[in-house]
Phi, psi and omega in degrees: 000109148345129183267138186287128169280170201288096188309138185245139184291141173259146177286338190271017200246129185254153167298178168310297180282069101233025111327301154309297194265028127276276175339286169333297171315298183316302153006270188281345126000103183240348184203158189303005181258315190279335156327293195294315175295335186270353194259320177285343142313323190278334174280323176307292201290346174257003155296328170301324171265314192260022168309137146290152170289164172290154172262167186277187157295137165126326204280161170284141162228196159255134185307340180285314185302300174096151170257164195304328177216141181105189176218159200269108159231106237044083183021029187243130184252138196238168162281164159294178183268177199051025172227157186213188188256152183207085190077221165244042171213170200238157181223157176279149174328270183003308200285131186275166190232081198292327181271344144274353190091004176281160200220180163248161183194082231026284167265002208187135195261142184239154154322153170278332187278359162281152188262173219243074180274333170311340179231037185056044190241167183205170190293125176211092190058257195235028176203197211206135177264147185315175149303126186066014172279147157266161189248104210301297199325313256250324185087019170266172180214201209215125186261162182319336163273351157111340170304152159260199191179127170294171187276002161260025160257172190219151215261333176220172200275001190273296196271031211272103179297173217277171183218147090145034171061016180091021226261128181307322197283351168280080196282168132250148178217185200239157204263216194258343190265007189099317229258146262250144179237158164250178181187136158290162211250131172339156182283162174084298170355067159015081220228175175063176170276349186267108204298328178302008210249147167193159192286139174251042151104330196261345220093014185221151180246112206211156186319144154300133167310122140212205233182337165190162185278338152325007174251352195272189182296160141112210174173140181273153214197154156348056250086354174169124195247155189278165193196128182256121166218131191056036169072359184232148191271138197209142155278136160260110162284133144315172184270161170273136204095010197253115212270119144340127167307326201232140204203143178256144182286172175024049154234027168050018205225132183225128145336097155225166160309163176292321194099025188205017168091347132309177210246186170174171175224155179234105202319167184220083147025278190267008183239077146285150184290159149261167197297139167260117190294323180289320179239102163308308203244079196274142162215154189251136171243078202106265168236009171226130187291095171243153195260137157243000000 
């Protein structure tokens, strides 16, 4: 016994209601034009549910038939000329091809794994960084004005480790490859804890030059005056001991220079507080104040 198959619609088999609205037509039929206009309707809709698809590229077709994209030549269907494959459609040359993975990259398309030097991109491990990016694989990193820089190199000379033993006259800076140098630091250039002192250009730190002591550095004060000699710039110190113009009363306390151009203070005796209910009896023992 035979196994029963799946019944399948056949196109050429009509249903009930278009079955009907023939027979109606056929019906109402008066002449061999409307016979004829109904039959060649009736071949059009099954020609129609049974067409093959167009074929695609590469596929064989007929030249009548036509392809799905192209055109059928020698019974093949290809692009036309000035086109080329893209997937399964055709394209002008010009055109990147997005289904290969092709981009633009000014006048002319490139692979996605080329990188874009018309838009500044350049190579980084296995893919290619934007304009102004860095490129980590590379082992770069990106300083604060936006520059990159590998990692042994430095974006500014402060991080620069210390070089030339702190010496003033002595700068550092970063060369042309980045990575960090000395120069000697300008003439005039501020040197030392004596402010009068300043580099001459050379690397040394040496009195500032002049000619009367107004051209030299600094400013004169209490304790100590600017003094031009040999052409070269000098502090004049006070004597150690030497009592301040300005002096506070009753703090058992005296102003004097240091002898090093500075101030300093020494008891006073005599710079007793006057009398008080809180100190009846004030006397100075050095720098200090005691009540009886």
């Amino acid at each position: 016994m035979r196994a029963s198959r799946p019944h399948r619609e056949d196109p050429r088999i009509m249903d009930a209601p278009r079955f009907d609205a023939i027979a109606r037509r056929l019906s109402q039929a008066r002449s061999r034009r409307a016979v004829l206009g109904l039959a060649l309707a009736m071949a059009f809709s099954w020609s129609q549910g049974t067409a093959a698809p167009r074929p695609g590229l590469g596929e064989r077709c007929k030249p009548k038939a036509g392809c799905a994209a192209g055109s059928c030549i020698n019974r093949t269907c290809v692009c036309g000329a000035g086109q080329r494959r893209c997937g399964s459609t055709c394209i002008a040359n010009g055109q990147c091809c997005n289904a290969d993975g092709e981009r633009r990259c000014g006048n002319s398309c490139i692979s996605g794994s080329t990188c874009c030097t018309d838009d500044g991109e350049r190579r980084c491990g296995n893919g290619c960084t934007k304009p102004g990016e860095c490129c980590h694989a590379d082992g770069e990193r990106q300083c604060s004005d936006g520059r990159c820089i590998a990692g042994d190199r430095y974006c500014s000379a402060r991080e620069c480790p210390p070089i030339g033993n702190g010496d003033p006259c002595i700068e550092v800076v970063l060369n042309q490859q980045g990575g960090c140098a000395t120069r000697d630091a300008a003439a005039g250039t501020p040197c030392g804890n004596d402010d009068i002192m300043s580099c001459d250009g050379a690397g040394t730190c040496v009195a500032a030059a002049c000619t009367s002591a107004s051209q030299c550095p600094g400013r004169d004060g209490e304790c100590k005056r600017r003094r031009c000699r040999n052409r070269r710039c000098e502090w004049v110190f006070d004597a150690h001991g030497t009592p301040l113009a300005q002096q506070t009363a009753g703090d058992c306390l005296l102003g004097v220079c240091d002898g090093a151009g500075g101030k300093t203070f020494i008891g006073d005796p005599s710079d007793v507080p006057g009398r008080s209910t809180a100190c009846p009896n004030p006397r100075c023992e050095g720098a200090e104040l005691l009540c009886t």
